[in-house]
Steps between C-alpha positions, in 0.01 A plus 500: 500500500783517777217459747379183319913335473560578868151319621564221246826464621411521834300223469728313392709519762206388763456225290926411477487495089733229333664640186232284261148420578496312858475684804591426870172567724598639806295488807357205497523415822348799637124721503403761623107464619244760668464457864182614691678604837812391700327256699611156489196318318528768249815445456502100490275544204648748325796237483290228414432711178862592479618139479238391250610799310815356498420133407332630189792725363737149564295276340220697258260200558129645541385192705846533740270700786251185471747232613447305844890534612484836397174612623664361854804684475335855437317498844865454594608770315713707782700210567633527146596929479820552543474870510162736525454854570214752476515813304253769364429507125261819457299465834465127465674281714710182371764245539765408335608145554806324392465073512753240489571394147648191543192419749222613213659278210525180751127586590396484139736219366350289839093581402583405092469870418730650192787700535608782336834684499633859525555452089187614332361593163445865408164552285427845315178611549294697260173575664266725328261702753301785564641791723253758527299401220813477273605205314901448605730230457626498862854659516774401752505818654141534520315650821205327463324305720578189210867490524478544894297173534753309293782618664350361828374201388810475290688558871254253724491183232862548431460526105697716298319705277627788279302754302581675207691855465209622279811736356488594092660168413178307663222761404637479106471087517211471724136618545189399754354377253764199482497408827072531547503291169773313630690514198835243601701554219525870509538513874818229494632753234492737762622307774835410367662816608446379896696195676213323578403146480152540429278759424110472561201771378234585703159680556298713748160611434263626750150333408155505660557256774830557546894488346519279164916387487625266211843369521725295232907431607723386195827404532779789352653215257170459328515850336586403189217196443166561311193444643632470894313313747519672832644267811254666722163643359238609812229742505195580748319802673561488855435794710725775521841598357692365822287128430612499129883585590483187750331313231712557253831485714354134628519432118841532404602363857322128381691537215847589614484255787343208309856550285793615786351384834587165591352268753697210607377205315669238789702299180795656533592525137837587464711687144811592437568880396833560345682879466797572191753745483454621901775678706576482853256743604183380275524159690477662817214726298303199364521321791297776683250495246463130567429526819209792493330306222172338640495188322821403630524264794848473533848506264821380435774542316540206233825586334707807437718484205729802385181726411262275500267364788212284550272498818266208593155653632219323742218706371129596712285454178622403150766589237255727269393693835873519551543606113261771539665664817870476255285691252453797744875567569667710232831405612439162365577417112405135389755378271413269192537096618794502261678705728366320842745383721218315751603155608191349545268608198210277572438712811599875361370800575765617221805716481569835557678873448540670824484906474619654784355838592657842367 
């Protein structure tokens, strides 16, 4: 059990946890690719494959490797590092390459592609599969070849994924047989003990022509609603283990982007957002978060009254998108719109708590 804590934690430390749900991805604007020798065409493609590595993570978008301006940019790819080096990982040569990140978001905002931010939704994974001819429910602390292939995928599409503890609390509320039968209700039960925001169930089963893999993602506030429909319901038999990982990653990734990336629409829609009861240092706090946010353009300050203050926002895509980023930060509280104190209700994107970080 100490083993299990320390990796769990560990993890989320890699991943920079936020107190509640959320967490920051780090490393997006790096990859580290395989490399057949030192010699320069070797190397100009391994970069190539480095920066479309690094496209993905920013904006999840399947079809973002497809697009003319970015298609011309990758044969460009070295002019865009700003930082490579080679290093051994087990006998096989790779690179590690660090890009600009202010360069990669103007690339996609300029060829229409979606955005997405640092700020990212953590699922919990239950994945039933067969190690060594033994039906498991894959534990976080797992060494099996399973958990290994998320954690990379998890690592290359920039997707947070958790999985459980498998301790005596989950093994008394859950069985395989729940997740195979993909039994929602008993699962969300189960799920309330982690700070996720959604949890998902899923399958491996090795079949005659290959890896079977079913897949259903529910969000965590839905646990207490009969008869759930899943957001995301996908199932196929590709052919291997590492094919159905991809597949399935690919899956949540159209979800989660289709709901917090945000392409810029070109009509400049603009909202108020408006913050109550905030100190000296949440202002400069909020302010921050502001700026990180991907469906913000630009920002000012509207009015700042005693504790009160209202910013006026020129937003990339719309006020829902913008909505569904605010619903990601745990520092943010909406407050009733009895309580509001926006100026300009027509145009809200509503008011706001601030909780400052312990």
């Amino acid at each position: 059990m100490r083993k299990l804590f320390f990796r769990l934690l560990s993890c989320y430390l890699l991943l920079g946890c936020i107190p509640a749900n959320a967490v920051e991805v780090s490393q997006l604007d790096q990859s580290m690719v395989s490399a057949a020798s030192r010699s320069d065409a070797d190397r100009d493609a391994a970069l190539r494959e480095a920066l479309g590595n690094v496209l993905l993570k920013n904006s999840g978008a399947r079809g973002v490797l497809s697009n003319s301006m970015i298609v011309e940019k990758l044969s460009q790819a070295s002019s865009m590092v700003t930082q490579f080096g080679y290093f051994d990982d087990q006998g096989q040569l790779k690179i590690r390459a660090l890009f600009e990140h202010d360069r990669i978001i103007a690339l996609l905002r300029a060829a229409g592609e979606p955005v997405w931010g640092r700020q990212r939704p953590l699922t919990l994974l239950w994945l039933a599969a067969d190690n060594n001819s033994q039906p498991q429910i894959v534990a976080d602390g797992a060494d099996i070849d399973e958990r290994k292939l998320f954690a990379d995928a998890s690592s290359q599409r920039g997707i947070p994924v958790l999985f459980p503890l498998m301790d005596l609390d989950d093994l008394q509320a859950v069985n395989i047989n729940d997740v195979r039968g993909q039994f929602a209700d008993a699962i969300a039960r189960a799920s309330n003990r982690y700070q996720t925001d959604y949890f998902a169930m899923g399958t491996l089963e090795p079949v005659a022509d290959g890896i079977r893999y079913q897949l259903a993602l529910y969000t965590k506030t839905a646990g207490g609603q009969p008869f759930m429909l899943p957001l995301v319901s996908d199932q196929n038999t590709v052919a291997d283990k590492p094919a159905a990982v991809a597949a399935m990653m690919l899956a949540l990734s159209d979800y989660f982007v289709s709901r917090y990336a945000v392409a810029d629409s070109g009509a400049s829609q603009q909202t108020t957002v408006s913050f109550s009861g905030i100190s000296q240092k949440q202002l400069v706090e909020i302010e921050a978060f502001l700026k990180q946010l991907t469906a913000v353009k630009s920002f000012t300050m509207s009015k700042l009254q005693g504790e009160h203050v209202s910013y006026r926002l020129q937003l990339f895509g719309s006020v829902d998108e913008l909505k569904n980023l605010f619903g990601l930060e745990s520092r943010m509280t909406p407050l009733p719109a009895s309580n509001s104190s926006d100026f300009d209700t027509a145009v809200s994107a509503g008011t706001y708590e601030w909780h400052s970080r312990q």
